[in-house]
N, C-alpha and C positions, 0 to 999 in steps of 0.2 A: 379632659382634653390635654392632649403633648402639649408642652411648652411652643412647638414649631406651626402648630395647626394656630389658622387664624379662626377668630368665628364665623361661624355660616351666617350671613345676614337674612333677615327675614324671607326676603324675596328667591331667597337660593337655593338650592335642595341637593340631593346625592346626584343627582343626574349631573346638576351640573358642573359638582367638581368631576364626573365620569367624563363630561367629553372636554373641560379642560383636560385633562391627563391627557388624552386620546389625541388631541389636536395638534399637537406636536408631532406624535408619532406619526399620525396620518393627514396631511395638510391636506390632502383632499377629503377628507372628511367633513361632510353638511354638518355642520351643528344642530341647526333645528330640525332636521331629518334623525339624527340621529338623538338628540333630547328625545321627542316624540315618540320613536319606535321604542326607546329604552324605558320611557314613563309607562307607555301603554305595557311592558311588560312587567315590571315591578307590581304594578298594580293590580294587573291578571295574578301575580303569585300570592299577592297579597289577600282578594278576594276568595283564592283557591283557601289559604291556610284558613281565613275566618271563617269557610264554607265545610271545612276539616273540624275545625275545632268544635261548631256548631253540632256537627253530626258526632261528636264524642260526649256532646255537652246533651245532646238527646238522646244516648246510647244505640246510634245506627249505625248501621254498617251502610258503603255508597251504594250498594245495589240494592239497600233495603230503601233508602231514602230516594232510590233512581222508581225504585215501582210504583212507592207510595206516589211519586209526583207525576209518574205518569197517568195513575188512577185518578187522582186528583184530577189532570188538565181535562179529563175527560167526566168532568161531572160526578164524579165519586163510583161510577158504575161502567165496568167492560166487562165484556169475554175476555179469557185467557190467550185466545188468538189474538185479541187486539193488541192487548200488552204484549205478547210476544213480538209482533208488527213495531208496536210502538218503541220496544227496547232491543230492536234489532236481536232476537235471542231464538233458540230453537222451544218452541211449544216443552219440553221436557222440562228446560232450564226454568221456564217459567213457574211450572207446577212446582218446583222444586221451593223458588223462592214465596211463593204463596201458601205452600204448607209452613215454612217457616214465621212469614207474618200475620197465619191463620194463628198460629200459637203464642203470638206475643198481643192477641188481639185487635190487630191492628186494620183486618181484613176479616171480610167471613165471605164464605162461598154458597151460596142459594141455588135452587135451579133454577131453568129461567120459566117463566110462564107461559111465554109463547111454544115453548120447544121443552119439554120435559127432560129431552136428551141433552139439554146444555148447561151450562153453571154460568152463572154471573157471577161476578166479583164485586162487590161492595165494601168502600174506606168505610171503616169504624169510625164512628165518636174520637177513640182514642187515637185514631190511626192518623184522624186528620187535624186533631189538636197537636201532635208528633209530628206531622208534618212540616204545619203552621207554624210551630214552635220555633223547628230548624230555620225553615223560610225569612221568617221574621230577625233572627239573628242578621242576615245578609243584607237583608231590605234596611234594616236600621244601617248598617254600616257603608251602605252604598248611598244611602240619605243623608249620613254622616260626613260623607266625603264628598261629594256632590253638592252637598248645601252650600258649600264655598263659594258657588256661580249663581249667577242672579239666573231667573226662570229664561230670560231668553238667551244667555251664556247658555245653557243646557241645551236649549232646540237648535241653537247652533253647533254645539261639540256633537250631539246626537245627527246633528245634519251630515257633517264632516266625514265624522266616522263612518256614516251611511254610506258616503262616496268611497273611502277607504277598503269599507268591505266589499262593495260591489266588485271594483276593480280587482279586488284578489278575489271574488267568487266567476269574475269574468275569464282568468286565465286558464287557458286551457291545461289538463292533466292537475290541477291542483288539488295536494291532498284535500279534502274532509278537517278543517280543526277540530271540531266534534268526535270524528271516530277513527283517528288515525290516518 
């Protein structure tokens, strides 16, 4: 620490030396408007790197960790259409990334029974151990940092935020966060 920095006291964080600094420049600047959206983003990058680091630490690539978990939400078992539906992708792209994770074990493709014409897709043992693996990294550090608030702090921040995203999935023309 510079000899001129004083100490952060418990209660204080980055944020809030950011909207001191800020507050001077811009006196109209909400503080706790702008604490709030600057926490909520810190934290999203935060989650994104441990989400990164997680899929280097299970040696995935994010489209190999986006398929796995789409298979996954679906019970361990789809078609290839649906995965492709599921991951917004064209049918080609799909087959592409499922020969890929047919050879690291991760999937295996059967035909289907009802339709001899079709293939199922089936998570592996290993695919969804690899999955789980990844998942689990996040889940701990989101329990990690969440444990701070007592259970009904949680279903209140969670209420909150509910309102928060409505209102922005209320406005009209608003991008997609999710896909651009």
């Amino acid at each position: 620490m510079a000899p001129t920095e004083e100490p952060r006291d418990a209660g204080r964080d980055w944020t809030d030396d950011h909207v001191a600094r800020w507050q001077p420049v811009l006196p109209e600047l909400d503080p706790v408007v702008e604490g709030a959206v600057t926490r909520m983003k810190k934290l999203s990058v935060h989650f994104r790197r441990v989400r990164e680091q997680s899929l280097v630490d299970f040696e995935l690539e994010r489209h190999e960790f986006d398929t796995l978990h789409k298979l996954a939400g679906r019970g361990g078992t789809a078609a290839p259409s649906e995965l492709a539906q599921d991951l917004d992708l064209a049918p080609a792209s799909v087959t592409g990334r499922l020969d890929a994770l047919e050879k690291r074990g991760f999937v295996r493709r059967t035909p289907s029974t009802a339709d001899r014409r079709r293939v199922v897709v089936e998570l592996t043992a290993t695919g969804r151990a690899t999955w789980l693996g990844a998942m689990d990294v996040l889940g701990h550090e989101e329990e990690r940092l969440l444990g701070v608030l007592s259970p009904k702090e949680r279903v209140s921040l969670n209420d909150m935020l509910r309102r928060v995203m409505s209102a922005a999935e209320r406005e009209a023309g608003a991008p997609d966060p999710w896909h651009g």
